[in-house]
C-alpha positions as CSV (number, residue, x, y, z in Angstrom):
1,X,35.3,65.8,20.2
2,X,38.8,65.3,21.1
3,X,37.3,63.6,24.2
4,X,35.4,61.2,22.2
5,X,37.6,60.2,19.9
6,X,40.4,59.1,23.5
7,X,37.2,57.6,24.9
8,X,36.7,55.4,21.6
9,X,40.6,54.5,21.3
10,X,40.5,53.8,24.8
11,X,37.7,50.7,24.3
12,X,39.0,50.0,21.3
13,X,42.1,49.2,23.2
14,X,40.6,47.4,25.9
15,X,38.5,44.9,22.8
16,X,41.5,43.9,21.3
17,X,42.6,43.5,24.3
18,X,39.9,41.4,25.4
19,X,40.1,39.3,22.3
20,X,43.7,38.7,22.1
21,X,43.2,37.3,26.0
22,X,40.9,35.0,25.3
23,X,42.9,33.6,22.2
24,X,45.7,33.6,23.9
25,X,44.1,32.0,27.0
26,X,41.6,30.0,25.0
27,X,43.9,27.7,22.8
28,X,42.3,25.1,20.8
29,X,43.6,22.1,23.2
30,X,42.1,23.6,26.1
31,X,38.7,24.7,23.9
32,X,38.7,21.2,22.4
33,X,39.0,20.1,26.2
34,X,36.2,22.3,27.4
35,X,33.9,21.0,24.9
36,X,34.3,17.0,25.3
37,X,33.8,17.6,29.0
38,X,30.5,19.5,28.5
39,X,29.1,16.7,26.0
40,X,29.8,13.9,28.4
41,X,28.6,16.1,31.2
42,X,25.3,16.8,28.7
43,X,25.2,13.4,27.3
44,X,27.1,10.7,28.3
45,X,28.7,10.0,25.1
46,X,32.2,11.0,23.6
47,X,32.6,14.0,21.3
48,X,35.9,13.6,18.8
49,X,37.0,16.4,17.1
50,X,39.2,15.3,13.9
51,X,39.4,18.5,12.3
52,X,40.4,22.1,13.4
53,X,38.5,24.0,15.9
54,X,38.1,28.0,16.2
55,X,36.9,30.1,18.5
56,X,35.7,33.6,17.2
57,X,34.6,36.7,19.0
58,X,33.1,39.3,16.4
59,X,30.9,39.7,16.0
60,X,29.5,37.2,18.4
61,X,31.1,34.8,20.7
62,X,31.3,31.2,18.7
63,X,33.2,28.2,18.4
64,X,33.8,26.4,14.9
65,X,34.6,22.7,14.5
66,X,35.5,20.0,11.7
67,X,35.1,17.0,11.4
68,X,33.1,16.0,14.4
69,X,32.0,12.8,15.6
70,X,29.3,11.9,18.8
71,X,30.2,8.4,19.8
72,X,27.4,6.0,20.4
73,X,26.4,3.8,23.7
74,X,29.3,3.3,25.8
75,X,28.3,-0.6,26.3
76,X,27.4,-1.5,23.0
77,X,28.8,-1.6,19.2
78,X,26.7,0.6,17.5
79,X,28.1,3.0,15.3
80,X,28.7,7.0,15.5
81,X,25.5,9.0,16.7
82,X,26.6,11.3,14.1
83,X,29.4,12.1,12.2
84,X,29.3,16.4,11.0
85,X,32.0,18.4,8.3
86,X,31.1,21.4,10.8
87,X,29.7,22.1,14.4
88,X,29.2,25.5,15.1
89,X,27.9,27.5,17.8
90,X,27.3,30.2,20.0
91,X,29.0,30.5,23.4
92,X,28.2,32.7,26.6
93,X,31.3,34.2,27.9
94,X,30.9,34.9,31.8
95,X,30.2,30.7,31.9
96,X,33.2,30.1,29.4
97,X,35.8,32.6,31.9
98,X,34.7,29.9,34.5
99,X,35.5,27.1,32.3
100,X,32.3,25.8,31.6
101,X,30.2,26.2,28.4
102,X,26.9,27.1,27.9
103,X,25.6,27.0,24.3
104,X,23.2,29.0,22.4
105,X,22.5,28.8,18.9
106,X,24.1,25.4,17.1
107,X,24.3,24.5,13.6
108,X,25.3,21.3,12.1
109,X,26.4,20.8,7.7
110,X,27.5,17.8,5.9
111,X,26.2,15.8,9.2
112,X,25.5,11.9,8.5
113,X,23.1,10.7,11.6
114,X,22.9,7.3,12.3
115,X,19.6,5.9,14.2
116,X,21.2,2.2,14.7
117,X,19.6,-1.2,16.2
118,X,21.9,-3.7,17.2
119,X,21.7,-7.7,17.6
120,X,20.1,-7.0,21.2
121,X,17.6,-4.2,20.4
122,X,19.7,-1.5,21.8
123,X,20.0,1.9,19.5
124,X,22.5,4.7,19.3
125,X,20.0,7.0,21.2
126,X,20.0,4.7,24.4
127,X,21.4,6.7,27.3
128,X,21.2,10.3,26.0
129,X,18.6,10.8,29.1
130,X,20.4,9.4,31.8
131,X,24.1,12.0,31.7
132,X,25.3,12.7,34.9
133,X,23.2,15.4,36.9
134,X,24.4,18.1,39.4
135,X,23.4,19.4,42.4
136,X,22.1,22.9,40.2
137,X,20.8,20.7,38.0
138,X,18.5,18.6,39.9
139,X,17.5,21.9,41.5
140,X,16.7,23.3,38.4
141,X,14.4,20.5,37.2
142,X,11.0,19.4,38.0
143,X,10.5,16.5,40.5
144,X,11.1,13.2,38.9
145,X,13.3,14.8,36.1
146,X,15.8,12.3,35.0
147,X,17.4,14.7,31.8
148,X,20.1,17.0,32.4
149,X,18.8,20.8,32.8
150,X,20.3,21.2,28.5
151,X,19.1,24.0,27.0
152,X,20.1,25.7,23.6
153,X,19.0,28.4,21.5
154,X,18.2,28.2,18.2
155,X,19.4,24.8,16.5
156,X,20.4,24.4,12.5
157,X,21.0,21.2,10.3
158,X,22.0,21.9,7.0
159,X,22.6,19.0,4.2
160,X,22.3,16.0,6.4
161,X,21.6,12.3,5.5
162,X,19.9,10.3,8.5
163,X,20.7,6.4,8.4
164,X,17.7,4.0,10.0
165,X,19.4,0.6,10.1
166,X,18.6,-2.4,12.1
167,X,21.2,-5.5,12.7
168,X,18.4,-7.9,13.2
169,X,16.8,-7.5,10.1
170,X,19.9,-6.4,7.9
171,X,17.6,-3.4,6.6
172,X,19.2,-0.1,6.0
173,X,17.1,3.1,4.4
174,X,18.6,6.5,3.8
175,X,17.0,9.7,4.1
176,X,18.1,13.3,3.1
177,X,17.5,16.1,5.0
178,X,18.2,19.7,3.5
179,X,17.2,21.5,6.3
180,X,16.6,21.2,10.1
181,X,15.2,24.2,12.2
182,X,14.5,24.3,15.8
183,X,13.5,26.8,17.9
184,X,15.9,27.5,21.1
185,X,15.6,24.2,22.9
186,X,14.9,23.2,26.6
187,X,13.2,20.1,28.3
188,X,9.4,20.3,29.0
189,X,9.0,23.0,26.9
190,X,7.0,23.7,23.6
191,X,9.7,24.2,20.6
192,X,9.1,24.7,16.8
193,X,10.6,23.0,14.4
194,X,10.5,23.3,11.0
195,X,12.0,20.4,8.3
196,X,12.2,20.9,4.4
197,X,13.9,18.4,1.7
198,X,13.7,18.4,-2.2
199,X,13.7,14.8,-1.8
200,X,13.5,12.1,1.5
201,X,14.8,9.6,0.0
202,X,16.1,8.9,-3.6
203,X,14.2,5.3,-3.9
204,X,10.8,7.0,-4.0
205,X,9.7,10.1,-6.1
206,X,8.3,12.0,-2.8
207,X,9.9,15.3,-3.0
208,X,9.2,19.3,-1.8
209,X,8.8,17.9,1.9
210,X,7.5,20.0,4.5
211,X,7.5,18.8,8.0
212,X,6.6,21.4,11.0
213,X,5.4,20.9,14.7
214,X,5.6,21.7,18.4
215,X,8.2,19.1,19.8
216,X,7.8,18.8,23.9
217,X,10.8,16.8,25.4
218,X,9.6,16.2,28.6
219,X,11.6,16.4,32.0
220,X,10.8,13.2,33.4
221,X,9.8,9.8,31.6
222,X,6.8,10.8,30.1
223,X,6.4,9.9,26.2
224,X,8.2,12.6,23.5
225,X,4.9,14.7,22.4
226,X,5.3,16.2,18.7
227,X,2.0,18.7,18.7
228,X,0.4,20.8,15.6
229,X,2.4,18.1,13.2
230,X,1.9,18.6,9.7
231,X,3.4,17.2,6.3
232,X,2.9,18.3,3.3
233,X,4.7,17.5,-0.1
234,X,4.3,15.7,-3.3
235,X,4.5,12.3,-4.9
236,X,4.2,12.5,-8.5
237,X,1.2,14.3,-9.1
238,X,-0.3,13.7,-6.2
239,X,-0.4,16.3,-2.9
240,X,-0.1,14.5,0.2
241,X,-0.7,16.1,3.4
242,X,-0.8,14.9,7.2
243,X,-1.8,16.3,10.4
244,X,-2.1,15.4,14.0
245,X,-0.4,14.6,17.3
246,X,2.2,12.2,17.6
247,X,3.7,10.7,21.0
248,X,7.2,8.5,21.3
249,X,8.8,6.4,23.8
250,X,12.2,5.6,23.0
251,X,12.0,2.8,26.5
252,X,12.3,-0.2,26.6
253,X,11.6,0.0,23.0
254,X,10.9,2.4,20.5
255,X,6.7,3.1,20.0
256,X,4.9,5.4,18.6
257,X,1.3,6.9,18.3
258,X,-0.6,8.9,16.3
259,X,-3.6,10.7,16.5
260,X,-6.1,12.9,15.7
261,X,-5.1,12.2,12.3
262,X,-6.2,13.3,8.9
263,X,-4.4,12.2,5.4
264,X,-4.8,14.4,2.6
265,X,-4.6,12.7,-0.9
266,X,-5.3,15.5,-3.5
267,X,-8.5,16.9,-2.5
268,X,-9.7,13.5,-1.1
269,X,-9.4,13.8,3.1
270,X,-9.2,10.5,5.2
271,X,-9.1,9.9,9.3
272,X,-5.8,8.1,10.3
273,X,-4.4,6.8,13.4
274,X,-1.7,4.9,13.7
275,X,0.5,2.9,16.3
276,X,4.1,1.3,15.7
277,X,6.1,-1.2,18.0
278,X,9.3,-1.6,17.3
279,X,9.2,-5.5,18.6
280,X,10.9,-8.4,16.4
281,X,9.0,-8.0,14.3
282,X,8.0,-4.6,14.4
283,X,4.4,-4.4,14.6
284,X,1.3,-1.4,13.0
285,X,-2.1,-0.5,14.0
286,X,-3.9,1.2,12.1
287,X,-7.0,2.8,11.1
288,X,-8.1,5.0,7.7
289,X,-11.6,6.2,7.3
290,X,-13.1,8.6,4.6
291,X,-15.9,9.3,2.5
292,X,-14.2,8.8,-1.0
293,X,-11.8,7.4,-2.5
294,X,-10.9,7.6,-6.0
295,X,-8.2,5.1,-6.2
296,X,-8.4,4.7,-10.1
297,X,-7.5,9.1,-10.3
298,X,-4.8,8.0,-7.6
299,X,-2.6,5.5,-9.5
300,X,-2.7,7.6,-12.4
301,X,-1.2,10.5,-10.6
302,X,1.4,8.3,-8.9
303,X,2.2,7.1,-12.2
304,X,5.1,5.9,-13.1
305,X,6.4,5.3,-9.3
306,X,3.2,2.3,-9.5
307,X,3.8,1.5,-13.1
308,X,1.3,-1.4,-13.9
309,X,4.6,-2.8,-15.5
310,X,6.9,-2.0,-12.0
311,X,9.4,-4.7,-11.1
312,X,8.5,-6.9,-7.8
313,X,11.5,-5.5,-6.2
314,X,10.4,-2.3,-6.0
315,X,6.6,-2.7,-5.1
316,X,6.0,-1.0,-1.4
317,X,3.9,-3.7,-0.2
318,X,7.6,-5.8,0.2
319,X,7.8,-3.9,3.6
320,X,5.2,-6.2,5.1
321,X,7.5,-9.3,4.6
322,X,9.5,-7.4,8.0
323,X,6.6,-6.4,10.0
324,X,3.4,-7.3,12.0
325,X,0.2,-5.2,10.5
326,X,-3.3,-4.8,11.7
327,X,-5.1,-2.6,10.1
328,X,-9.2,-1.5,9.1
329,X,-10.6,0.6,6.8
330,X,-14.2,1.9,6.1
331,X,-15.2,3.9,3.5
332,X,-18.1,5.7,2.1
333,X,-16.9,4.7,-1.6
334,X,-14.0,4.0,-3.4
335,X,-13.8,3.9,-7.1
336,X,-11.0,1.1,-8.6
337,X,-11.3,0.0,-12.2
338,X,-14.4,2.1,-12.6
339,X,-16.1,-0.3,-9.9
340,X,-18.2,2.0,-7.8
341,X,-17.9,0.3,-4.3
342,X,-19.7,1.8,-1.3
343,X,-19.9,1.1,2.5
344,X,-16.7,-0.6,2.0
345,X,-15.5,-2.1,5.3
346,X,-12.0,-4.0,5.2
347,X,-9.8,-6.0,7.9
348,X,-5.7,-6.2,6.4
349,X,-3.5,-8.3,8.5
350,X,0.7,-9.7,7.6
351,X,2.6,-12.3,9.6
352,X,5.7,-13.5,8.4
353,X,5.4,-11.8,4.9
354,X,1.8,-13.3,4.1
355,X,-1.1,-10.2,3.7
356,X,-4.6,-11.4,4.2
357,X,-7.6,-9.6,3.6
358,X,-10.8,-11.0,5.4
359,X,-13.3,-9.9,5.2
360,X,-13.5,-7.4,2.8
361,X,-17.5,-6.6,2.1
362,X,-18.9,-4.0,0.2
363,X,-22.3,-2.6,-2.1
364,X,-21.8,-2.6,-5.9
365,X,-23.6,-1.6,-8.5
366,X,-26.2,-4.0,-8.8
367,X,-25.2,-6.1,-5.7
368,X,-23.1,-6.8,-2.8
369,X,-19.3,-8.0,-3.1
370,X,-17.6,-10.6,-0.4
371,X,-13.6,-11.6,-0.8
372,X,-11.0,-12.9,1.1
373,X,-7.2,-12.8,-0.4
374,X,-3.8,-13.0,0.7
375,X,-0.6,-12.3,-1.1
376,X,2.4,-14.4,-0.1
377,X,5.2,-11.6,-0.5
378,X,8.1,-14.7,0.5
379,X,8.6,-16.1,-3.1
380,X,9.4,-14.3,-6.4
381,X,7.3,-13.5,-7.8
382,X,4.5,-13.3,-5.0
383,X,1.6,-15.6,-5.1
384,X,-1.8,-13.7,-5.3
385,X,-4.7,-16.1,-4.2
386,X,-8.6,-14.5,-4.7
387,X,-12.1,-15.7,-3.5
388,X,-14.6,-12.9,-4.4
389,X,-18.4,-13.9,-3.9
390,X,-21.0,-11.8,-5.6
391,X,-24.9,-11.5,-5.0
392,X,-26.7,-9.5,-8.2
393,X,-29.7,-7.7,-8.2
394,X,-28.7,-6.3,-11.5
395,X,-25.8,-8.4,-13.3
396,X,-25.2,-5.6,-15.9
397,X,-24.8,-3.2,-13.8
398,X,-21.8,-5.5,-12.1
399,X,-20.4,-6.1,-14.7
400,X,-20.7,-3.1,-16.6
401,X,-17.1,-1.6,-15.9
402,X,-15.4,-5.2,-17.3
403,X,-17.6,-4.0,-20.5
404,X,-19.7,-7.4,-20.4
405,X,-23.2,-5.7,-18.8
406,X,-23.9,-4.7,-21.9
407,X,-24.4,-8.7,-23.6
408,X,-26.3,-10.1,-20.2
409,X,-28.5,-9.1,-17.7
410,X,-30.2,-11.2,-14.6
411,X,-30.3,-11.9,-11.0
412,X,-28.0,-14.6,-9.2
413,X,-24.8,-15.4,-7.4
414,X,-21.1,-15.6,-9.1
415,X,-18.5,-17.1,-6.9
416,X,-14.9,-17.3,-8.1
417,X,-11.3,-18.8,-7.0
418,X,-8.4,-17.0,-8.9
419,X,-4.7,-17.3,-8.6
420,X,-2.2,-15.2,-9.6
421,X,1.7,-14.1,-9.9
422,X,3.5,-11.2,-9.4
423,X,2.7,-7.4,-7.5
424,X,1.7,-5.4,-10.3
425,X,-1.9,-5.5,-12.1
426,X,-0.1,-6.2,-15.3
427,X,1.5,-8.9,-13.6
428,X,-1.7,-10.1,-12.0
429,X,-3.7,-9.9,-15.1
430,X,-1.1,-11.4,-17.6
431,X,-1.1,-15.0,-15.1
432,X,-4.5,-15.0,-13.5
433,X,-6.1,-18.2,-13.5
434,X,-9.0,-20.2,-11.6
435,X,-12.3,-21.6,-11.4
436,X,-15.9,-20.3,-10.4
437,X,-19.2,-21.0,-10.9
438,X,-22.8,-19.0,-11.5
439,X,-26.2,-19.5,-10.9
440,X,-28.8,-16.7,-12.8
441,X,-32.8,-16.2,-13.0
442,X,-34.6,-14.0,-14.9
443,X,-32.1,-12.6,-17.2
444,X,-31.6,-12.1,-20.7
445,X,-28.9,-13.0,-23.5
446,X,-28.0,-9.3,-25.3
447,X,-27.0,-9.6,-28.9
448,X,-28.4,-13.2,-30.1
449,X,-32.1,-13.9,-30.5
450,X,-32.1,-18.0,-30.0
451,X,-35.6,-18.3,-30.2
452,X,-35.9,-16.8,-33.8
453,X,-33.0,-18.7,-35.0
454,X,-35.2,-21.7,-33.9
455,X,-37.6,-20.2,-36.1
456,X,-35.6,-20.2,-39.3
457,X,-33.9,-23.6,-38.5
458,X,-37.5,-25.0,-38.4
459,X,-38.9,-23.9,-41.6
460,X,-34.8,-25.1,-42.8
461,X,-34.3,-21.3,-44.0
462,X,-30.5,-21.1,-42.7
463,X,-30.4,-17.4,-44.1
464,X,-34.1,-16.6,-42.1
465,X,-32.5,-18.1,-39.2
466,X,-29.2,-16.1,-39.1
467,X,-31.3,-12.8,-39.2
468,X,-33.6,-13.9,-36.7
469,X,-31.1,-14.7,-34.4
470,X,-28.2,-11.9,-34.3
471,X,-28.7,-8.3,-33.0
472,X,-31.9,-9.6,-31.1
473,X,-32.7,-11.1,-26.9
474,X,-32.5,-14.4,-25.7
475,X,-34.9,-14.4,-22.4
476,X,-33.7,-17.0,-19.6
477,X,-35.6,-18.6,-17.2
478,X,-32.3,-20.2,-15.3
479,X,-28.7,-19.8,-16.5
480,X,-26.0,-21.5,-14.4
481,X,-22.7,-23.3,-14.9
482,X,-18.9,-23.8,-14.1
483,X,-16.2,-21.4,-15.6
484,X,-12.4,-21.8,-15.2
485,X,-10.2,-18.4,-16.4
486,X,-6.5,-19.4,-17.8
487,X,-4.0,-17.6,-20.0
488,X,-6.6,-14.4,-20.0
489,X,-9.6,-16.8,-21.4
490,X,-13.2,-17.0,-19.6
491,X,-14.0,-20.8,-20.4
492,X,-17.4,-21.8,-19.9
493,X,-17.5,-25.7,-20.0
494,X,-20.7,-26.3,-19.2
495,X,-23.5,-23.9,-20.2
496,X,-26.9,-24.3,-19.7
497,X,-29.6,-21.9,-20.4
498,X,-33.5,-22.8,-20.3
499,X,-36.2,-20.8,-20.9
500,X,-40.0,-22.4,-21.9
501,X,-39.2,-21.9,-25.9
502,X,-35.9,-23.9,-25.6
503,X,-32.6,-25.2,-24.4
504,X,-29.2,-24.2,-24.9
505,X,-26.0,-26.6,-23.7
506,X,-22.5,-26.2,-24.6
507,X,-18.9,-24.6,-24.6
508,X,-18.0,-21.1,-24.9
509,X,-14.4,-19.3,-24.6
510,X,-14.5,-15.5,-24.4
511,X,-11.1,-13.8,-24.2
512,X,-10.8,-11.3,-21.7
513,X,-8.5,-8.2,-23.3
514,X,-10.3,-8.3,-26.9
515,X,-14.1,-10.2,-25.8
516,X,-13.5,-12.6,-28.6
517,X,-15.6,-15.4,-29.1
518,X,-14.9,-19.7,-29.7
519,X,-16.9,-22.5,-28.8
520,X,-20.1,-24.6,-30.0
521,X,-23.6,-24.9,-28.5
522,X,-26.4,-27.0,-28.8
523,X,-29.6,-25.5,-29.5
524,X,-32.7,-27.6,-28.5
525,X,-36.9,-27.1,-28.5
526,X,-39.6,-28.9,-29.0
527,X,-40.3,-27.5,-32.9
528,X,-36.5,-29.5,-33.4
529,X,-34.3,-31.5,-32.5
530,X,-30.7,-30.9,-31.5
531,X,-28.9,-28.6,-33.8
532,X,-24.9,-27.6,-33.4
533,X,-24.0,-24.3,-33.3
534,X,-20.2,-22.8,-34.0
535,X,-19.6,-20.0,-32.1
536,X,-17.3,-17.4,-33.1
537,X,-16.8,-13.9,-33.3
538,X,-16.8,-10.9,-30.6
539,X,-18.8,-10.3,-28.0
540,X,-19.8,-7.1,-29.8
541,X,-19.9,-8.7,-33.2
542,X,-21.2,-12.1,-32.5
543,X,-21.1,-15.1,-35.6
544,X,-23.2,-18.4,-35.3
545,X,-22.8,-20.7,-37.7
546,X,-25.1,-23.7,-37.8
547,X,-24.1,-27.0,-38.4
548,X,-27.2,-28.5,-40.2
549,X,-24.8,-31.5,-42.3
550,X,-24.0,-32.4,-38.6
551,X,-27.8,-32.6,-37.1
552,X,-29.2,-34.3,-40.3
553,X,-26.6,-36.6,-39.8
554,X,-27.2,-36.7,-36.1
555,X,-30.7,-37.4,-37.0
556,X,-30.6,-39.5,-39.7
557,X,-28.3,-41.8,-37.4
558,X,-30.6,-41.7,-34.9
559,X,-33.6,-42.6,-37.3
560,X,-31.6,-45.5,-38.3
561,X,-31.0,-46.5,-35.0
562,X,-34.5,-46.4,-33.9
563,X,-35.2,-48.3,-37.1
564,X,-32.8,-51.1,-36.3
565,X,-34.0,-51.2,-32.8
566,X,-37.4,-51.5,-34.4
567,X,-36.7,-54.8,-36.9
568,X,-35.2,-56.0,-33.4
569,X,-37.8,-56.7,-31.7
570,X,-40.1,-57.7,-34.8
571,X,-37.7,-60.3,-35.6
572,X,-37.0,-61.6,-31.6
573,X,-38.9,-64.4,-31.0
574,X,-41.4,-65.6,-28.5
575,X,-40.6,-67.0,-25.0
576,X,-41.6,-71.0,-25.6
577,X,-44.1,-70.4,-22.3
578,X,-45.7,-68.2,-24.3
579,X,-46.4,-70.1,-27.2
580,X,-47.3,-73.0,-25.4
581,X,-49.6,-70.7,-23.5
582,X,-51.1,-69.8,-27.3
583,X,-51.7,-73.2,-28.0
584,X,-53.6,-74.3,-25.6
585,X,-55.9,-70.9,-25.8
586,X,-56.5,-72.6,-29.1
């Protein structure tokens, strides 16, 4: 025992001894040294060290630093890679008693990363790949390896906000980062990583971020690979959730691809690939298809980040006024204000902040719809312009989700040119305006029974002809017309409905939120002549009021007229020809 217990003193003794050399040897001038001469051996930039810097033995070999800052490209003015309250990491001793250092573990807190464009495209990551490489190094590489043989082991960023700015378009977005994971680190080789965040960025409302994947740095020049990529988190209500294979290339200029995509929305699962140039301007690709899409369940769970009543300034689509986008979709069905759309097929395109849609085609209930729109994202607030077409088997089934199908039915074609202010459907809706017009066979007023008023109005029973003619059908042989829509009014100026029992011409204004009704016809058949009707009312609860005063007055004006014209031409008198032409008969 007595043994032992020298034995133990003994190393002990030769620990502290150990330690107290490499303090002693190991100041923080020549560790501070040590350490800027590895990074610009690693990476070519400058590492400053503001704060204090520590080197620690127990329990494992490690070197602490404030205040840290990586600089950026030598030859240009972007900003600070990154600027860190504390570097740590893990040292190997046999290379630090030769004066070199070899890392292993690294973590990073309170870091503030800066991925920077300048003026002339160049970034803060330009150059990290092209350090100085030694002899060992070029051995220890694969042919055609231009990366320095770095390797770490496992790497840790805690806290850490990551700033995506870009000189030429003066856009700056800010994203927070609670913590970064990655597995021990070498070129060419598979490594982990694993990214979680209560919240990405405080502008939107998508929080509990997940982001894992397999990231390959290669060797050589070969693109970045990011393999098994997944997201998952939440906006709102809604579950979002990505997967696939993504590839980067940071030369000449930054692109990216993915593939082998699927978006997860909820429990509604979409293909997606994607690909992003970062040209001036930058410029998308994309592609999204799926079987359903229940857009209507959608922007209630996002609610209120897409409140119908959301400011302009903070609608997402404004990121198309600073990039290029090309993108299709083709869907099974998608459900939007309770239209049921299927074998949807869409083309999206911006340029120069103006999105166009053309063609967008798809089946309806009851038809086939046709649009083209754009949306000019340049002025406040945006200009919304609208040309939808639609063909009708069925009209009320069309129009049954705007709560009309229920007052008409028939077969035809509707073709409409709207304008409109503003990003939000509130917006929209509140200044939509245009013109149209419709062309129907076959169909049937819901809710008035003309031909029975006509049946009153001719035996002059005004009371017979008001129950006659509300809560029945008016059959139509043709119904067609002009409409115009204006401060959320359907104006119909020039009606005209025929069937073989009468005729029906006139003016009618339906309002859009409440279906109210205003306007006058003119009923006509061959039992009467032309009677004026008032129209008022609700769509649901219709009132006609007929102007009889008016037509007997119409009437007896024109009786009088034909009268007049009668005595006219009793009272004009012979050509002389004529009479001369008597006289002689006689």
């Amino acid at each position: 025992m007595r043994k032992f217990l020298i034995f133990a003193a003994a190393i002990l003794l030769i620990l502290i001894g150990l330690w107290a050399s490499l303090v002693l040897y190991f100041d923080e001038q020549r560790i501070k040294q040590l350490a800027i001469d590895h990074v610009r051996a690693e990476t070519g930039r400058e590492l400053i060290i503001d704060g204090a810097l520590d080197l620690s033995v127990f329990p494992n070999l490690a070197l602490r630093a404030e205040q840290v800052r990586l600089s950026g490209p030598a030859a240009s003015t972007s900003p600070d890679l990154f600027t860190a309250d504390q570097l740590s990491l893990s040292l190997r001793l046999l290379p630090l008693l030769r004066g070199e250092i070899e890392t292993g573990d690294i973590a990073l807190s309170g870091a503030e990363i800066r991925l920077h464009t300048d003026l002339d495209g160049n970034t803060t990551l330009d150059g990290l790949s092209s350090a100085p490489v030694s002899a060992s190094d070029t051995a220890a590489n694969p042919p055609g390896s231009d990366r320095p043989a770095l390797s770490t082991g496992e790497i840790v960023l805690l806290d850490i906000q990551l700033l995506v700015s870009d000189e030429r378009t003066a856009q700056l977005q800010r994203f927070l980062i609670d913590r970064l994971q990655v597995d021990a680190f070498a070129f060419g080789r598979p490594v982990a990583f694993e990214l979680n965040t209560e919240q990405l960025n405080r502008s939107t409302s998508i929080r509990n971020l997940q982001v894992k994947g397999q990231l390959i740095i290669p060797a050589g020049n070969t693109p970045i690979r990011i393999d098994k990529f997944s997201l998952s988190g939440l906006a709102n209500a809604v579950e979002l959730g990505l997967k696939g294979v993504i590839e980067l290339e940071a030369t000449p200029m930054i692109q990216a691809r993915f593939e082998q995509g699927a978006l997860m929305l909820n429990d509604q699962r979409f293909a997606l690939a994607f690909s992003y140039i970062q040209s001036r301007p930058a410029r998308i690709d994309a592609s999204l298809v799926g079987d359903r899409m229940d857009l209507d369940q959608l922007l209630e769970d996002l609610e209120p980040q897409l409140s119908t009543k959301a400011d302009q300034a903070t609608s997402p689509l404004l990121v198309l006024r600073t990039l290029d986008l090309d993108a299709t979709v083709a869907l099974d069905a998608l459900l939007f204000s309770e239209f049921n759309l299927s074998n949807l097929e869409a083309e999206l395109t911006s340029r120069a902040g103006v999105v166009t849609l053309d063609p967008f085609n798809a089946n309806l209930d009851g038809g086939r719809i046709s649009m083209t729109a754009t949306i000019d994202l340049n002025p406040t607030p945006a200009i919304v312009q609208l040309s939808p077409q639609m063909e009708v088997s069925a009209l009320d089934q069309a129009l049954a989700p705007w709560s009309i199908g229920q007052y008409v039915r028939g077969a035809g074609k509707l073709q409409l040119q709207l304008t409109a202010a503003g990003l939000s459907p509130e917006a929209v809706l509140d200044s939509l305006s245009g013109t149209g017009q419709y062309d129907l066979r076959d169909g049937a007023l819901i809710g008035i029974d003309f031909g029975g008023m006509v049946e009153g109005l001719a035996n002059r029973n005004v009371a017979e002809a008001l129950r006659g003619g509300l809560g029945g059908t008016t059959e139509f042989d043709h119904l067609q017309g002009l409409l115009d829509i204006e401060r959320g009014k359907l104006r119909f100026p020039e009606f005209d409905l025929h069937n073989e029992r009468l005729g029906l011409k006139g003016e009618i204004l339906v309002g859009i939120a409440n279906g109210s009704l205003d306007g006058e016809l003119r009923l006509n058949s061959p039992r009467l002549n032309t009677i004026p009707l008032a129209l008022s009312g609700f769509l649901s609860r219709p009132q006609i009021t007929p102007d009889l005063s008016a037509a007997l007055r119409e009437a007896a004006g024109r009786r009088v007229l034909e009268l007049l014209q009668g005595r006219q031409e009793e009272t004009t008198p012979e050509p002389e020809d004529k009479q001369n032409d008597d006289g002689n008969d006689g």
